[in-house]
FIKOLZA-1660 file (N, C-alpha, C; in steps of 0.1 Angstrom, whole numbers, plus 5000, padded with zeros to 4 digits):
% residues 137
   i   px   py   pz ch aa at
   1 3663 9664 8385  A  X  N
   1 3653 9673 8380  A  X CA
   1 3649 9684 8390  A  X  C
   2 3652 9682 8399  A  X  N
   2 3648 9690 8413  A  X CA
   2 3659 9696 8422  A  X  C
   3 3660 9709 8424  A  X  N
   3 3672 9711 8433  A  X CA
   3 3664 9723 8447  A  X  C
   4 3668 9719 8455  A  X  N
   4 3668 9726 8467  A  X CA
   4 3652 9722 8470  A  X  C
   5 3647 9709 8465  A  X  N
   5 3628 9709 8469  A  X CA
   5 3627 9711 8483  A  X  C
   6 3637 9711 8490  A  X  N
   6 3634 9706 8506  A  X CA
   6 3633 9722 8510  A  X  C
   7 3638 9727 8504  A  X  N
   7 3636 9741 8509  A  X CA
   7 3626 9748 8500  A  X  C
   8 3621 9748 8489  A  X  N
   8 3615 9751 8487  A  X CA
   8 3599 9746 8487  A  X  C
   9 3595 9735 8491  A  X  N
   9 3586 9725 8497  A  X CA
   9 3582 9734 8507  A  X  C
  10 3590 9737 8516  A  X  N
  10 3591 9736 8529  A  X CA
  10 3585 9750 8532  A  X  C
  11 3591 9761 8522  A  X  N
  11 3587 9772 8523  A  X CA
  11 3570 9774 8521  A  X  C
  12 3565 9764 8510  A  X  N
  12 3553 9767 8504  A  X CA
  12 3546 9758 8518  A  X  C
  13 3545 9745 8523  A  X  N
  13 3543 9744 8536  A  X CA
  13 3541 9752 8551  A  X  C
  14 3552 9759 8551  A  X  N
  14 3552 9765 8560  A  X CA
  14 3539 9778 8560  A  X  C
  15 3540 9782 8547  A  X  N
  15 3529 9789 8540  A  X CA
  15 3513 9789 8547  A  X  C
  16 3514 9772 8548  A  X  N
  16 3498 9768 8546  A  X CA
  16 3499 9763 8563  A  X  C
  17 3512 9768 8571  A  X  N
  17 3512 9760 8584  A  X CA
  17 3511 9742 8588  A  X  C
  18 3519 9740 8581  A  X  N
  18 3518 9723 8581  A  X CA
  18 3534 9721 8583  A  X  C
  19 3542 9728 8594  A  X  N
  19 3556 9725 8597  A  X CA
  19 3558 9711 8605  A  X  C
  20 3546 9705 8610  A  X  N
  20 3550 9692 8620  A  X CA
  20 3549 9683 8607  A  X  C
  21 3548 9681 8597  A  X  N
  21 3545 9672 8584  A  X CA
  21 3559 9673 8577  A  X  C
  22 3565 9685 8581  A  X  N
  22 3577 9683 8572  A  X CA
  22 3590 9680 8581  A  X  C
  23 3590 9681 8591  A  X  N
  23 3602 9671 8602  A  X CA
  23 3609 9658 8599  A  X  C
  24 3620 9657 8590  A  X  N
  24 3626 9645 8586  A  X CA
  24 3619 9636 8577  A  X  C
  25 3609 9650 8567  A  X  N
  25 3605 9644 8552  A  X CA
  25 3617 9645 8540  A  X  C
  26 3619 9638 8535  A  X  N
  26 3627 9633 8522  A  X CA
  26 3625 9645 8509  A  X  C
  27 3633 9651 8501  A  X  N
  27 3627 9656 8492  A  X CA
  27 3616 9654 8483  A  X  C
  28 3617 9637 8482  A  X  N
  28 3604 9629 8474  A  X CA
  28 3592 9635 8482  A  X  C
  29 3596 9630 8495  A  X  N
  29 3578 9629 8502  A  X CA
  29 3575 9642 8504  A  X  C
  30 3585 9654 8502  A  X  N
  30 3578 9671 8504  A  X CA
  30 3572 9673 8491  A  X  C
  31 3577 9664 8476  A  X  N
  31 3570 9670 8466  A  X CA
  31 3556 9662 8467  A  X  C
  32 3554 9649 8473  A  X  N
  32 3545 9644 8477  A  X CA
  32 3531 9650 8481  A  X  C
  33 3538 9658 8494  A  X  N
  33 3530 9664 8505  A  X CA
  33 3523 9673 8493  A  X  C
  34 3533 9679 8484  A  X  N
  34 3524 9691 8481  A  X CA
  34 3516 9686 8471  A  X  C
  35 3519 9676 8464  A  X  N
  35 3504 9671 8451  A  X CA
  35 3495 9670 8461  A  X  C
  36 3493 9659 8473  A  X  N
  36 3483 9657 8482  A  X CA
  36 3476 9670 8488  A  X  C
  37 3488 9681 8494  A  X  N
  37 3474 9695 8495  A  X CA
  37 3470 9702 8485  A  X  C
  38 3478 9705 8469  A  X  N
  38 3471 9707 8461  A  X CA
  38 3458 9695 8456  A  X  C
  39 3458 9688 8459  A  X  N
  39 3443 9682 8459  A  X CA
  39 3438 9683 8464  A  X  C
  40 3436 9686 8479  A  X  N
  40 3424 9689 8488  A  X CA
  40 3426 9707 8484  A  X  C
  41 3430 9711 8483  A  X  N
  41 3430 9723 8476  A  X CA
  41 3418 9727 8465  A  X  C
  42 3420 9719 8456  A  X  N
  42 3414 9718 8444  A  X CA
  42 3398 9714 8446  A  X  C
  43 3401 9702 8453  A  X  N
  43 3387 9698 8460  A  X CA
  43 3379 9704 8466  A  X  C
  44 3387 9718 8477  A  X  N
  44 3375 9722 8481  A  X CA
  44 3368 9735 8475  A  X  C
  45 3384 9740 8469  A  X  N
  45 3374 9751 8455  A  X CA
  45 3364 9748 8447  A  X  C
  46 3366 9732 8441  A  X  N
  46 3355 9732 8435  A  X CA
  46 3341 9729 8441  A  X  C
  47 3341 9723 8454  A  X  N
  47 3332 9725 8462  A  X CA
  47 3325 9739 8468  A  X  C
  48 3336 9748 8468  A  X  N
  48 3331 9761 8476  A  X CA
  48 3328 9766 8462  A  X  C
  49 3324 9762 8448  A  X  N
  49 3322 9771 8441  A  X CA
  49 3312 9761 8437  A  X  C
  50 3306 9750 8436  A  X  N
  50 3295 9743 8435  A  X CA
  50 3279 9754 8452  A  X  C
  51 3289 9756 8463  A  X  N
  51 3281 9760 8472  A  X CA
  51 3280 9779 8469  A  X  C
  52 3285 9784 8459  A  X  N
  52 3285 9797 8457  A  X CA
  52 3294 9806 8468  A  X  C
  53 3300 9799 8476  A  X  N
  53 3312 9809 8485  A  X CA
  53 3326 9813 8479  A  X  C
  54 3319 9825 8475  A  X  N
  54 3335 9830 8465  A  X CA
  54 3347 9836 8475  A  X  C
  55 3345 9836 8486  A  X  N
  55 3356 9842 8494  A  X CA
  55 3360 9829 8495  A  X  C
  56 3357 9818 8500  A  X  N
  56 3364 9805 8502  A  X CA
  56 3368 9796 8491  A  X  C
  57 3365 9797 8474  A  X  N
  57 3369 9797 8468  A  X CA
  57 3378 9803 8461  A  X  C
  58 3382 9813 8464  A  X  N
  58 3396 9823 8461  A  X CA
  58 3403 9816 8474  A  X  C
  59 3403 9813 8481  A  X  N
  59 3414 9813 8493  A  X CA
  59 3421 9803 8488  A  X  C
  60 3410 9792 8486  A  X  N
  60 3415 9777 8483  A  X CA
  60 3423 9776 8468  A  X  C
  61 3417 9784 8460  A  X  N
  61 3427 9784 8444  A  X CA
  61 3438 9795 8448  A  X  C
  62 3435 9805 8455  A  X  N
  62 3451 9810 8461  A  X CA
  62 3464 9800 8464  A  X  C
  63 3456 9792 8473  A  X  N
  63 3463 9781 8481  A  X CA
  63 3471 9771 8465  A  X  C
  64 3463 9770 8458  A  X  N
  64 3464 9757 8452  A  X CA
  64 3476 9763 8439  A  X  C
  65 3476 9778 8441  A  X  N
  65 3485 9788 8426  A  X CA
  65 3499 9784 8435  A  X  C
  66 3499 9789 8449  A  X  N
  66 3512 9792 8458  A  X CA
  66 3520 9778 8454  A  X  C
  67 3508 9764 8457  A  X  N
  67 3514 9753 8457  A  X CA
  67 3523 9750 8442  A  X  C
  68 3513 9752 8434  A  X  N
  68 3526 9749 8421  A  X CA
  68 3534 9759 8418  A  X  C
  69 3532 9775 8421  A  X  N
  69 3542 9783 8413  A  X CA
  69 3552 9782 8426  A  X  C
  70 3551 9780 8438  A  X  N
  70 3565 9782 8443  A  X CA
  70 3571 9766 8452  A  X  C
  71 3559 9755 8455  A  X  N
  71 3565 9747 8454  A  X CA
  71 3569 9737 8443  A  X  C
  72 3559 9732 8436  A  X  N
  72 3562 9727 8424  A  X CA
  72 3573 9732 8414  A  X  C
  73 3564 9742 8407  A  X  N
  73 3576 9750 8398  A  X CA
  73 3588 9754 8403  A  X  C
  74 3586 9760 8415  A  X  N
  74 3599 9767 8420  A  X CA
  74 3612 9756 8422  A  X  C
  75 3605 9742 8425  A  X  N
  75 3619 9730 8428  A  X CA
  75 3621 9722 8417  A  X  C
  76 3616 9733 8402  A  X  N
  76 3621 9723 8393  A  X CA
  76 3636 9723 8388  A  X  C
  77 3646 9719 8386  A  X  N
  77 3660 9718 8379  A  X CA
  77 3658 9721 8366  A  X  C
  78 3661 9736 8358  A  X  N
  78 3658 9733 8345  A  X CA
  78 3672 9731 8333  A  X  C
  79 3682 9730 8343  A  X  N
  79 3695 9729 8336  A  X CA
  79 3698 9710 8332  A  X  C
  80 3696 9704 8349  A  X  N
  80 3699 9692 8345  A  X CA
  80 3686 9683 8345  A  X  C
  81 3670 9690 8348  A  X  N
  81 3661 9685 8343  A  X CA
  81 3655 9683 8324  A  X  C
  82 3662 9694 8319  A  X  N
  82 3662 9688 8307  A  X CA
  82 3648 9692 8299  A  X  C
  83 3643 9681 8288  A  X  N
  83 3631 9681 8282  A  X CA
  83 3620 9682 8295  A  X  C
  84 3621 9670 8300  A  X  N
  84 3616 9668 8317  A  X CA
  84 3609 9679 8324  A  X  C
  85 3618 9687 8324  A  X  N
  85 3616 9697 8340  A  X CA
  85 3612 9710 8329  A  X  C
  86 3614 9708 8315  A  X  N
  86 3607 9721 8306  A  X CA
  86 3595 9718 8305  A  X  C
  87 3587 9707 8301  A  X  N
  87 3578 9702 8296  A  X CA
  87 3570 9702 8314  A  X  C
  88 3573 9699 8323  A  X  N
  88 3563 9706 8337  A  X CA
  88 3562 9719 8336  A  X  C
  89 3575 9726 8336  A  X  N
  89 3572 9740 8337  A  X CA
  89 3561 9747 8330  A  X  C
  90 3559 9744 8321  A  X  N
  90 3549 9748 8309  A  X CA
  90 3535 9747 8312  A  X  C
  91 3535 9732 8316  A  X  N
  91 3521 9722 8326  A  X CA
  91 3519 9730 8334  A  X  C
  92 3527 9735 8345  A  X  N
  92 3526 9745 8356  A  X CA
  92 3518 9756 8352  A  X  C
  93 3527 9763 8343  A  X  N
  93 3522 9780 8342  A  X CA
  93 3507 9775 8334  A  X  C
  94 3503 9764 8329  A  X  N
  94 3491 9765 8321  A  X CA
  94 3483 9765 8333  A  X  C
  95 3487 9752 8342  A  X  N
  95 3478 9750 8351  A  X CA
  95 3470 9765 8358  A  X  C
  96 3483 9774 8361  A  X  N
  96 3484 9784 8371  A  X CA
  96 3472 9797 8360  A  X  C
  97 3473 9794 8349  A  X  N
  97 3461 9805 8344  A  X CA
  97 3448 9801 8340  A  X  C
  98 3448 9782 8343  A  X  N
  98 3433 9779 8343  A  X CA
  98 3429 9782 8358  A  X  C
  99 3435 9781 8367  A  X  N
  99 3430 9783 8377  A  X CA
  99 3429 9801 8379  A  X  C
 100 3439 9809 8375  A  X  N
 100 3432 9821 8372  A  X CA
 100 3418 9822 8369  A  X  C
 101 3413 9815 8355  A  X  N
 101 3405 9821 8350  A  X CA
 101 3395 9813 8358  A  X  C
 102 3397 9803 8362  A  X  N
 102 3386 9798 8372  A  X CA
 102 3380 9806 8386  A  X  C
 103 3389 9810 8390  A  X  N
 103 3386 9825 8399  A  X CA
 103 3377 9834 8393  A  X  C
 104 3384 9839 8384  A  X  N
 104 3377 9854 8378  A  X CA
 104 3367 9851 8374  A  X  C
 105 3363 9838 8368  A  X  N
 105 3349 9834 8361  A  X CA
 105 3338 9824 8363  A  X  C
 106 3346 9819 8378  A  X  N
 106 3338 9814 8387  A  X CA
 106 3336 9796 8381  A  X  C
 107 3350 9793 8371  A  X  N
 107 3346 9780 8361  A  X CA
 107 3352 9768 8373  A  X  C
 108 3340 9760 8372  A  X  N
 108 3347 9748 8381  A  X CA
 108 3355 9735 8370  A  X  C
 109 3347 9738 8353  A  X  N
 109 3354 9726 8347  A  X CA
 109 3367 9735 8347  A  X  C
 110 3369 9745 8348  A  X  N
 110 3384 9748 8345  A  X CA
 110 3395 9742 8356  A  X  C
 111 3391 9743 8367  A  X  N
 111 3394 9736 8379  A  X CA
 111 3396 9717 8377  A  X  C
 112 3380 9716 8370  A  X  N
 112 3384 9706 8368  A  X CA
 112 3394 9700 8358  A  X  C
 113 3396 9703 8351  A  X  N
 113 3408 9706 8339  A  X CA
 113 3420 9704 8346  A  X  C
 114 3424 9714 8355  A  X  N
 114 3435 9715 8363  A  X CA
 114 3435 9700 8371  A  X  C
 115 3428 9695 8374  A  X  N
 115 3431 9680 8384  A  X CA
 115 3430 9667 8374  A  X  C
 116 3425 9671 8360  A  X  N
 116 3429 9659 8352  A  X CA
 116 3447 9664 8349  A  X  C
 117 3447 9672 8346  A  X  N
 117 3461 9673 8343  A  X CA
 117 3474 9671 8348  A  X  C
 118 3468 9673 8364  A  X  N
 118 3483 9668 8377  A  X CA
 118 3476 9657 8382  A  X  C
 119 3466 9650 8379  A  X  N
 119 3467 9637 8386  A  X CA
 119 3471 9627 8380  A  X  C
 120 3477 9630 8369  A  X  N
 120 3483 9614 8365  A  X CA
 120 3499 9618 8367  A  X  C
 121 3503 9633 8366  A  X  N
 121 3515 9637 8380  A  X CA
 121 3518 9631 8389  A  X  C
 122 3509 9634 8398  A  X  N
 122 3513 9630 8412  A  X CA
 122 3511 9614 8413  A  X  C
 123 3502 9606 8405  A  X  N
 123 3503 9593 8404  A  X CA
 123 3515 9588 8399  A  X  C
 124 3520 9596 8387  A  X  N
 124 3534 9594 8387  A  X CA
 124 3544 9592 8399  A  X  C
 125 3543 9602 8405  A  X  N
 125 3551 9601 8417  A  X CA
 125 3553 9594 8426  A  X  C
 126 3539 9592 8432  A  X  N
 126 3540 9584 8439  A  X CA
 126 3548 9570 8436  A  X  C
 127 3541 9564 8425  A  X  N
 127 3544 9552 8416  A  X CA
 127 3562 9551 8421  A  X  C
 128 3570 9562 8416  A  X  N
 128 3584 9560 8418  A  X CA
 128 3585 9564 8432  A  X  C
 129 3582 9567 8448  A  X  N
 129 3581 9562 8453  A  X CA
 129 3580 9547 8459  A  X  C
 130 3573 9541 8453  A  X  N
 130 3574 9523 8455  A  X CA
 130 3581 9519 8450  A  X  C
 131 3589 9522 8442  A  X  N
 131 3600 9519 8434  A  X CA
 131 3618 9521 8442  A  X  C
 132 3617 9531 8454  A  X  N
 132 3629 9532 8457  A  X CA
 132 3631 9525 8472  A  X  C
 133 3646 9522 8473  A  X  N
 133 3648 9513 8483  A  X CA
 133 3645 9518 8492  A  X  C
 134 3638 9511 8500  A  X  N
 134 3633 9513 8518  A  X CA
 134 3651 9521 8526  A  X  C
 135 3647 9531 8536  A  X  N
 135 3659 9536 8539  A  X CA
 135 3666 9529 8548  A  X  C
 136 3681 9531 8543  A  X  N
 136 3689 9519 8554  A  X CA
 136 3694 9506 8548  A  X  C
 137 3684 9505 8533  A  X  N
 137 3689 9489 8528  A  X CA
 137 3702 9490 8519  A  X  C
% end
């Protein structure tokens, strides 16, 4: 479902300055890394927009757009991901224009919106995670 995540993970990381996190991470654990900073991402927009700081609310949904349109989206496979990797894409770009309009309009349920929608995602993920052999076995 995923081709080249390691480089493109890596890119959207490097982005946010987090290169000592990606040193001999796995494709899985880079798509990992980025549900985890798109959550504190998300977290602190809606906080910096509960506290009325709109400059640090745009920074942080900037942050949180980069993470899915170029690491998420960007590492999806849409040839041999199939129904799969169409049916994210879609999730993506919706995500990426609630979080627009959450900017422009200052909406934090839209934000919130956006983290019911990828957290049962990245719980996915994780989940298959525990599922794969320990490395070496």
């Amino acid at each position: 479902m995923f081709t080249s995540p390691a480089n493109r993970a890596a890119a959207a990381y490097r982005t946010l300055d987090l290169q000592g996190h990606l040193d001999g991470a796995s494709p899985h654990q880079l798509v990992q890394m980025l549900f985890d900073a798109l959550a504190v991402s998300l977290g602190a927009a809606r906080r910096a927009m509960l506290a009325g700081d709109v400059e640090l609310k745009g920074r942080h949904l900037g942050k949180a757009v980069r993470l899915i349109e170029e690491g998420l989206k960007g590492g999806l496979d849409m040839q041999r991901g199939g129904e799969l990797a169409g049916n994210l894409r879609g999730l993506y770009d919706y995500c990426v224009q609630r979080l627009t309009h959450a900017n422009l309009h200052n909406d934090e349920a839209a934000v919130a919106e956006v983290v019911g929608l990828l957290d049962p995602v990245a719980q996915a993920w994780k989940a298959i995670a525990s599922q794969q052999p320990a490395a070496g076995a």
